[in-house]
Each structure stands twice: as structure tokens, then as C-alpha cells.
C-alpha positions in Angstrom: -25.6 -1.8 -18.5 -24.4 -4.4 -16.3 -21.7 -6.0 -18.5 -20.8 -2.4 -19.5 -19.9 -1.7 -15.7 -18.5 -5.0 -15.5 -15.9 -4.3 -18.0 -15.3 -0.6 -17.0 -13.9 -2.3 -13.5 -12.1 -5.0 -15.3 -10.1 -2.3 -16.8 -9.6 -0.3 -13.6 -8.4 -3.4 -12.2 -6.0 -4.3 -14.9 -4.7 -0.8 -14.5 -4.0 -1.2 -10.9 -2.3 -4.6 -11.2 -0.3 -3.6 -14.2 0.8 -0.2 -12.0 1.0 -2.2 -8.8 3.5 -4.8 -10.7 5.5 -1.6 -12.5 5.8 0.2 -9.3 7.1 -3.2 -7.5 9.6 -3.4 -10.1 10.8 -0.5 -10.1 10.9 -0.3 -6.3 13.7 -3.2 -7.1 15.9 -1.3 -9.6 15.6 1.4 -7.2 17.1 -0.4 -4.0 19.9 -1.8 -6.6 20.9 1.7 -7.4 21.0 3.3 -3.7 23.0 0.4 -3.2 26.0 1.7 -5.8 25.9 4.4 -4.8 26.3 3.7 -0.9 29.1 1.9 -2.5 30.5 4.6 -4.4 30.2 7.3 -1.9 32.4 4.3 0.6 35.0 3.5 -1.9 38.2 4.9 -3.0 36.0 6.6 -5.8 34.2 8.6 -3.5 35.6 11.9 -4.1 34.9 11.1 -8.0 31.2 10.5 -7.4 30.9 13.9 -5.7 33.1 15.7 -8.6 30.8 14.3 -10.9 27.5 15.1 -9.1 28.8 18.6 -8.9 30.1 19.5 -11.9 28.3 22.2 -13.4 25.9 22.0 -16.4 24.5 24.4 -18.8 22.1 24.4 -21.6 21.1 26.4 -23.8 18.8 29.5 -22.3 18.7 27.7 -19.2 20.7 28.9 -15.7 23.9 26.6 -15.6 23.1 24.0 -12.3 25.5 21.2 -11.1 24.4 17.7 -12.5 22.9 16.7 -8.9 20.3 20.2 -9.5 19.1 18.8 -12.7 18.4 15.5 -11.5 16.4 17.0 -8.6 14.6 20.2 -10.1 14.9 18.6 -13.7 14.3 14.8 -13.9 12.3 15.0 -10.5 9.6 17.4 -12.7 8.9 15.1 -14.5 8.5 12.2 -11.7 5.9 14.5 -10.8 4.7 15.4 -13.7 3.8 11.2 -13.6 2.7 11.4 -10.0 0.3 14.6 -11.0 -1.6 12.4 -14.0 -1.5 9.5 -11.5 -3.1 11.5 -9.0 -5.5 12.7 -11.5 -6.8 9.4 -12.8 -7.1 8.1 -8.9 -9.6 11.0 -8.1 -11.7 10.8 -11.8 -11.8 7.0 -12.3 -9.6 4.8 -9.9 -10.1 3.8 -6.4 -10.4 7.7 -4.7 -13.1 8.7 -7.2 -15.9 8.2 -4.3 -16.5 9.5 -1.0 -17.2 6.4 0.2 -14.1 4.6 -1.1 -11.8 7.5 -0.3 -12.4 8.0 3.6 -10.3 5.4 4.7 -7.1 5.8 2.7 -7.5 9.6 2.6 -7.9 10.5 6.8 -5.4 7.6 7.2 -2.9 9.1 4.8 -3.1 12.3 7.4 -3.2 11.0 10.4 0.4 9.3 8.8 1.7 12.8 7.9 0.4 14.9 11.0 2.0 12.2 13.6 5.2 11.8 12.3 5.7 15.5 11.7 5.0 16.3 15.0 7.4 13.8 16.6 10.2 15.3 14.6 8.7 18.8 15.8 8.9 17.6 19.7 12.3 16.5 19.0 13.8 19.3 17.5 11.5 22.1 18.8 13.6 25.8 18.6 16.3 24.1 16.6 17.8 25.5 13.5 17.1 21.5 12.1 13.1 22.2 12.9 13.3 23.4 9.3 13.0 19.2 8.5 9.6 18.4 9.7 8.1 17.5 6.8 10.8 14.9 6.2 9.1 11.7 7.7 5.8 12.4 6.6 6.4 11.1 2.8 5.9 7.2 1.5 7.8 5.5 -1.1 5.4 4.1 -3.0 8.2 2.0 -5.0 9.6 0.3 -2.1 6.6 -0.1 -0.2 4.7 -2.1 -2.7 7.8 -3.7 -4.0 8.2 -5.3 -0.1 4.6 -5.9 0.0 4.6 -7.7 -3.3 7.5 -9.4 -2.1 6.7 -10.6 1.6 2.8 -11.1 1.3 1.5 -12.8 -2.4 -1.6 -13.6 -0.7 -2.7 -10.4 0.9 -6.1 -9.4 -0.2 -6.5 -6.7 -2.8 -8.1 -4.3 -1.3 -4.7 -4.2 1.3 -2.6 -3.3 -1.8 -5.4 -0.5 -2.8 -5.1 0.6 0.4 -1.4 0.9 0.3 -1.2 2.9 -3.3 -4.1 5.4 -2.6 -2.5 6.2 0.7 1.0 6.5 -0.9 -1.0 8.8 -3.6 -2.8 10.9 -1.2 1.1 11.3 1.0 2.1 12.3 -2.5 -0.4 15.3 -2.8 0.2 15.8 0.7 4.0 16.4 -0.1 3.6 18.2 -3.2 1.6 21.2 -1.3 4.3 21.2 1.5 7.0 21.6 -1.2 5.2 24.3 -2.7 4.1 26.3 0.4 6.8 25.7 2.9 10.1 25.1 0.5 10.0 27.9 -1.7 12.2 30.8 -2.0 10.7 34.6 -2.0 8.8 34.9 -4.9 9.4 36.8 -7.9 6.1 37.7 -8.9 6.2 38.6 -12.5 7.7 35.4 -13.7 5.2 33.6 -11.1 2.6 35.3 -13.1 4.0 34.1 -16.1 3.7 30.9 -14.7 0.5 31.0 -14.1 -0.9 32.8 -17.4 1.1 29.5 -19.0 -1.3 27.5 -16.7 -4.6 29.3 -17.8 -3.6 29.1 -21.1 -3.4 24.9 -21.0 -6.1 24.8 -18.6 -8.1 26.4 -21.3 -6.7 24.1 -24.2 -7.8 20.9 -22.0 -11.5 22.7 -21.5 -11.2 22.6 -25.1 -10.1 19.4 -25.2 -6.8 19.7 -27.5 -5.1 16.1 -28.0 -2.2 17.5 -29.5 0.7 17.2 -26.8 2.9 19.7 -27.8 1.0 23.0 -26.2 1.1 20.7 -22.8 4.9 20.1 -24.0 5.8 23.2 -24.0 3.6 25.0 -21.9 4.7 22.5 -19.0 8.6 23.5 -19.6 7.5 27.4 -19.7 6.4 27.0 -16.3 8.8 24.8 -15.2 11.3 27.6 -15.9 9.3 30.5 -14.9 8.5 28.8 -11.5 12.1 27.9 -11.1 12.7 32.1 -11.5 10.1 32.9 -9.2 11.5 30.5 -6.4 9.2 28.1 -6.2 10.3 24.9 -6.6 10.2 23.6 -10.2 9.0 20.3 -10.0 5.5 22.2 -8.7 5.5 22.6 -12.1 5.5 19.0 -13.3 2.3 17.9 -10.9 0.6 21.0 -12.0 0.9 20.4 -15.9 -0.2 16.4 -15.1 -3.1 17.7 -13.7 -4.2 19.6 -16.8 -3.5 16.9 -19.1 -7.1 16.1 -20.7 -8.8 12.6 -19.4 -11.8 12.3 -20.5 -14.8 10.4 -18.8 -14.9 6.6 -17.6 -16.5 5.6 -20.8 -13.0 7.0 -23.3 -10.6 7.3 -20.7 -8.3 5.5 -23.0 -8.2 7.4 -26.1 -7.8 10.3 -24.1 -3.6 12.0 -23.4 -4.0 11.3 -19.7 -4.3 7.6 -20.4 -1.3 7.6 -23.4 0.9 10.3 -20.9 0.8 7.9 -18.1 1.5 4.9 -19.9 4.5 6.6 -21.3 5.7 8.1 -19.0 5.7 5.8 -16.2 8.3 3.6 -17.5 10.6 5.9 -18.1 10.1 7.3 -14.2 9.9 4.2 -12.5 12.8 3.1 -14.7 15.4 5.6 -15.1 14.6 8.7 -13.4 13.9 7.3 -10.2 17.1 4.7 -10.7 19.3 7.9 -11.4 17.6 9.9 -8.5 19.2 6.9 -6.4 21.9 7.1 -7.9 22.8 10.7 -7.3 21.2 11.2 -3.5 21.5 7.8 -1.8 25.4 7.8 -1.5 25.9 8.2 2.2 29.5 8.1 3.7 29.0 5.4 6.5 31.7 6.6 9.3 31.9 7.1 13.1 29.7 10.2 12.4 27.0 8.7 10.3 26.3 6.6 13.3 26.4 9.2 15.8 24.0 11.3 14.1 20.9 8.9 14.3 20.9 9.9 18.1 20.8 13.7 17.3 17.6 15.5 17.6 17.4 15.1 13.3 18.2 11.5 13.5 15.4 10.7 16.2 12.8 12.9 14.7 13.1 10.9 11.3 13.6 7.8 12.5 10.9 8.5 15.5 8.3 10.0 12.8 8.9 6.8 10.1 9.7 4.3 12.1 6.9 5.1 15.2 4.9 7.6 14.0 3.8 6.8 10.3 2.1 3.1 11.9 1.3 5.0 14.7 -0.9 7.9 12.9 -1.9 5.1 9.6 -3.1 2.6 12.3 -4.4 5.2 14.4 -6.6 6.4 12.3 -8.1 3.1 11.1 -8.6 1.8 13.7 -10.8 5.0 15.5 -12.7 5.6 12.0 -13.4 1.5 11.7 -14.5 1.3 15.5 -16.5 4.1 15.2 -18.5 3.0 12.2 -17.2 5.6 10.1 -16.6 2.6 8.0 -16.9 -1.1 7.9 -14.1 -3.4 7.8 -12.9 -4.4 4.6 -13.8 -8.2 3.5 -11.0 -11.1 4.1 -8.4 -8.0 5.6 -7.3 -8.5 9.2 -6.1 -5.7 11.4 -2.4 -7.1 11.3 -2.8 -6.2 7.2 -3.6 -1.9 8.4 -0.6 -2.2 10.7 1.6 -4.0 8.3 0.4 -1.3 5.7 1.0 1.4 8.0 5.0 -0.1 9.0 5.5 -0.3 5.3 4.4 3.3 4.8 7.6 3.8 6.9 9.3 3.7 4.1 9.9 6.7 3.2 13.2 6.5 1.4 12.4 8.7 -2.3 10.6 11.3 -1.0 11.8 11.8 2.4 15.8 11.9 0.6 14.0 14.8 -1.6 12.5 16.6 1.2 15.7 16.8 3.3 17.5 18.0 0.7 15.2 20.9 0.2 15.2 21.4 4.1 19.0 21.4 4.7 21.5 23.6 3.2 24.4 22.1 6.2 25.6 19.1 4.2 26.2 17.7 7.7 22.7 17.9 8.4 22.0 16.5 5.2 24.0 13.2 5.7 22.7 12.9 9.0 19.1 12.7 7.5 20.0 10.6 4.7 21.2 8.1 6.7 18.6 8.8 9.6 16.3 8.1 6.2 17.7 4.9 5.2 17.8 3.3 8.9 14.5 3.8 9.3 13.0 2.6 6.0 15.2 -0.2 6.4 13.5 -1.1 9.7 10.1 -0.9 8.3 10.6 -2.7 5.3 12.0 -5.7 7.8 9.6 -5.2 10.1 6.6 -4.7 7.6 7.8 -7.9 5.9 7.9 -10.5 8.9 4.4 -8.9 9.9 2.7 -9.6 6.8 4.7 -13.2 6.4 3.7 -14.0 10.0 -0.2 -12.7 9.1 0.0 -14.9 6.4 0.0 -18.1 8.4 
């Protein structure tokens, strides 16, 4: 029984190193391509990169969208759809299956939305731009590990763990916001369409059906009816994720969860989050850009990522630890929670999606971008010469 358990955690830990190294990768790729296209949209090709990011696209059956509204209610479905079996496997056999294990990053992953959302909300309090509150409360899991992987080799495990499942948890966290507070009026028969499509997977995975083309189709029925009801469409992707079947600890991998994820998550970390940088990051850097990060948006997002995501991460650790909530993880060092906390800062995939679900003033919009990219910039530095310094 012993050697059995033994070699159920190997696996788990094989997982977590292979998605901790894919993730870290990816986070690179993903810097690369934000930085074209902070080139493009600052070169005499500007006004091509935003012809070609709005040029209108139609398929067949489908509404016709500009190019930059399918890579962010199309591709980003299924970035969710990845993030939704991710979450799935984290709560049924990875590192947030327990109570015990799951305290920690879970109440810390709050305390690091509810601060920086309220420092955004004291700064722009009975503005029209209050509608971007839940901007800074999102972590790029990407970039975050990638710098930690980067600046600190020798951090202890259980740091990186911490890092992921809190990333994971500000992922769920995000996903409900999008779907309660950045949805259109509802159209309720094609919601209930939506959901009858639901039932009717969530039924197949009860019975547990291998065959991926009901979850196939079934997820792009409700991505289009939830995209007619006016809620947001990638909903849709974390929704279908979570029905995917898993199976138990024991068969995990011949189950689709396992063969979905390891699939898919290539081909997200790859080339939909690359093109998702490629199409959102281009920022015009002038006079105004500047300007902006002293407006009430630019100081709520830099305030909430920069100051209030360490701030509510640390926080909480540190009252939950002190307390004897829990015990202080072996060989990890309170510089490690704050360094983790800085790093969380980094908000940079999310928080990009996020505002441009909040703004529809594509003045406001810049201004948070690059609000967005200052201030995952200065947590990324500052994360890194933390952790580098810890490491002496």
C-alpha cells in the first residue's frame, strides 16, 4: 500500500514539474510576443496592426466579429477550457485536493483579490472607470512562474506549489467575476439552451463516456448559445473543462481529463496565449500613456498589483501562520511568501482580459494596458532581486 502511495505522489509530482516547466516556457514566448507587438503598435506599421486586428471575420453560422473578438471570446475559450480541467485536476488529485493543504493558498489567494480590488475601488470610487475593479485582482500564472523559475532555482518546492495553486485559485476567482459582473442582459432561452447542453454532458461524464466528441460539440453549443445570451463565451470553456470525466487517483491517466490536458496545454501555453499577446499587448507609448498611470485607473491598477496583491497574499499568511491556522512550511522563509505574493503582481494575461471586458473608452483601455504592464513589470523586477537576495 505503501509503494502504491509512493508512486501515486511521484506522479503528482512529475505532473507539477512538467506543468511548472511548460507554464515557465510559455511565460517566455509570451513576454516575446507582447514585446512585437509593443513594437508594432510604435512603428510606422501601427495603423496596419489595428486594420488587421479589426478586420471583420465570419464563419459559417457564426455572428461575423473582428479578428481581435475571436481571439478573445474564441481562442481565450479555449485557454479556459485548459484552465477549467486544470482547476479540475488541482481540487480531485493535485495539491488543493485537502483541506489541510488548501487553506493556505486558497485564503491567501483572497486576501490577494479582495485588497487590490478595493484599492482600485478607493481610487476611483463614483467614477464612470469604477467599472475596472476587478482588473488587479488576476495573476499571470505564465509570467509569474517563468520569473520564479528564472530568478530563484533553489527555492523550495512547496514555494512553487504555493505560487501555481494560488494562481489557480485567482483563476476561479476571475472566472466567476467574469461571469457574474461582465455579462450583458441575458437572453434566457438561449441561456437555457446553454445550460440543457450542460446537463446533457454532465450526464455523459456521470456515465462516464470517453468519446470526446459529445464534450466537442456540446462545449461549442454552449459556447455559442452563452455568447447569445450575453454572457461571456469563454464561461463556456471552464464550464465544459469541468465536466470532462477524470476518474479517481488510482486511473487518472487513462481517463479524457488526463489526455485533454495534456493536449491541450501546449497548444494554450504555445499559441493561444502567444497570439493573445500578440493582439492585446500593443500599447502606443506617447506623452499620454505616461500621463495616464497618475489617473485614478492608472493608480488603482498599479496601486492594487503592485501594493495590494503582496499586501493581501502576505497578509494573509502571515495572520493565518501566526495564528496557528497553519504551520510554517519546511526549509521556506518568510522572504519566499512575500516574494510569491510580489510575483503574484503580475498580472499581465488576465488583468489585459479583464480591462478589456471593463472598458468600452479605448482611452481607458490604453490607459490600463499600460497601467497593466508598469506594474507587472515592477513586480517581476522586484519579485526577482527578492528571491535572488533570499537566496544568499
Amino acid at each position: 500500500m505503501k509503494q502504491c502511495e509512493k508512486c501515486t505522489m511521484d506522479r503528482i509530482n512529475d505532473a507539477f514539474a512538467e506543468f511548472f516547466k511548460e507554464e515557465s516556457a510559455g511565460g517566455i514566448l509570451l513576454l516575446l510576443c507582447a514585446a512585437i507587438a509593443m513594437a508594432l503598435a510604435n512603428s510606422p506599421l501601427a495603423d496596419t496592426y489595428e486594420h488587421i486586428l479589426h478586420l471583420s471575420v465570419s464563419l459559417p453560422f457564426l455572428p461575423s466579429m473582428s479578428l481581435l473578438h475571436w481571439i478573445n471570446d474564441g481562442l481565450m475559450a479555449v485557454f479556459f477550457l485548459v484552465v477549467g480541467l486544470e482547476i479540475k485536476r488541482e481540487f480531485l488529485f493535485g495539491e488543493l485536493k485537502s483541506l489541510s493543504a488548501t487553506i493556505l493558498p486558497i485564503a491567501a489567494a483572497v486576501g490577494g483579490m479582495v485588497v487590490p480590488a478595493a484599492l482600485y475601488t478607493v481610487f476611483n470610487m463614483g467614477q464612470p472607470s469604477i467599472s475596472g475593479w476587478a482588473i488587479p485582482m488576476s495573476t499571470d500564472i505564465a509570467f509569474s512562474l517563468g520569473v520564479l523559475a528564472f530568478a530563484a532555482k533553489g527555492v523550495p518546492r512547496s514555494v512553487a506549489i504555493f505560487l501555481t495553486a494560488l494562481a489557480i485559485v485567482d483563476d476561479l476567482g476571475g472566472i466567476i467575476v467574469i461571469a457574474l459582473f461582465y455579462s450583458q442582459s441575458l437572453q434566457w432561452v438561449a441561456l437555457g439552451g446553454g445550460l440543457a447542453v450542460l446537463l446533457v454532458m454532465a450526464i455523459l461524464a456521470k456515465k462516464n463516456v470517453h468519446s470526446p466528441y459529445p464534450y466537442i460539440i456540446g462545449g461549442l453549443l454552449t459556447w455559442y448559445a452563452f455568447l447569445e445570451a450575453g454572457i461571456h463565451p469563454t464561461v463556456a470553456g471552464v464550464l465544459t473543462g469541468f465536466l470532462i470525466p477524470a476518474g479517481n487517483e488510482a486511473n487518472q491517466h487513462e481517463h479524457p481529463l488526463h489526455h485533454w490536458e495534456h493536449t491541450l496545454s501546449p497548444w494554450s501555453a504555445f499559441l493561444i496565449m502567444p497570439i493573445f499577446a500578440l493582439g492585446n499587448a500593443g500599447i502606443p507609448l506617447g506623452a499620454d500613456s505616461f500621463t495616464g498611470l497618475l489617473s485614478p485607473i492608472g493608480l488603482g491598477v498599479i496601486g492594487g498589483l503592485f501594493i495590494g496583491k503582496p499586501l493581501g497574499i502576505f497578509g494573509t499568511v502571515f495572520l493565518l501562520i501566526k495564528s496557528g491556522v497553519v504551520a510554517m512550511p519546511d526549509k521556506v522563509k518568510w522572504s519566499h511568501f512575500l516574494g510569491a505574493g510580489i510575483l503574484a503582481g503580475i498580472g499581465f494575461t488576465m488583468s489585459i482580459f479583464l480591462a478589456s471586458l471593463s472598458f468600452a473608452d479605448p482611452a481607458d483601455l490604453v490607459c490600463a494596458k499600460a497601467s497593466i504592464v508598469t506594474a507587472s513589470l515592477l513586480s517581476g523586477i522586484l519579485g526577482m532581486i527578492l528571491f535572488k537576495w533570499s537566496e544568499k
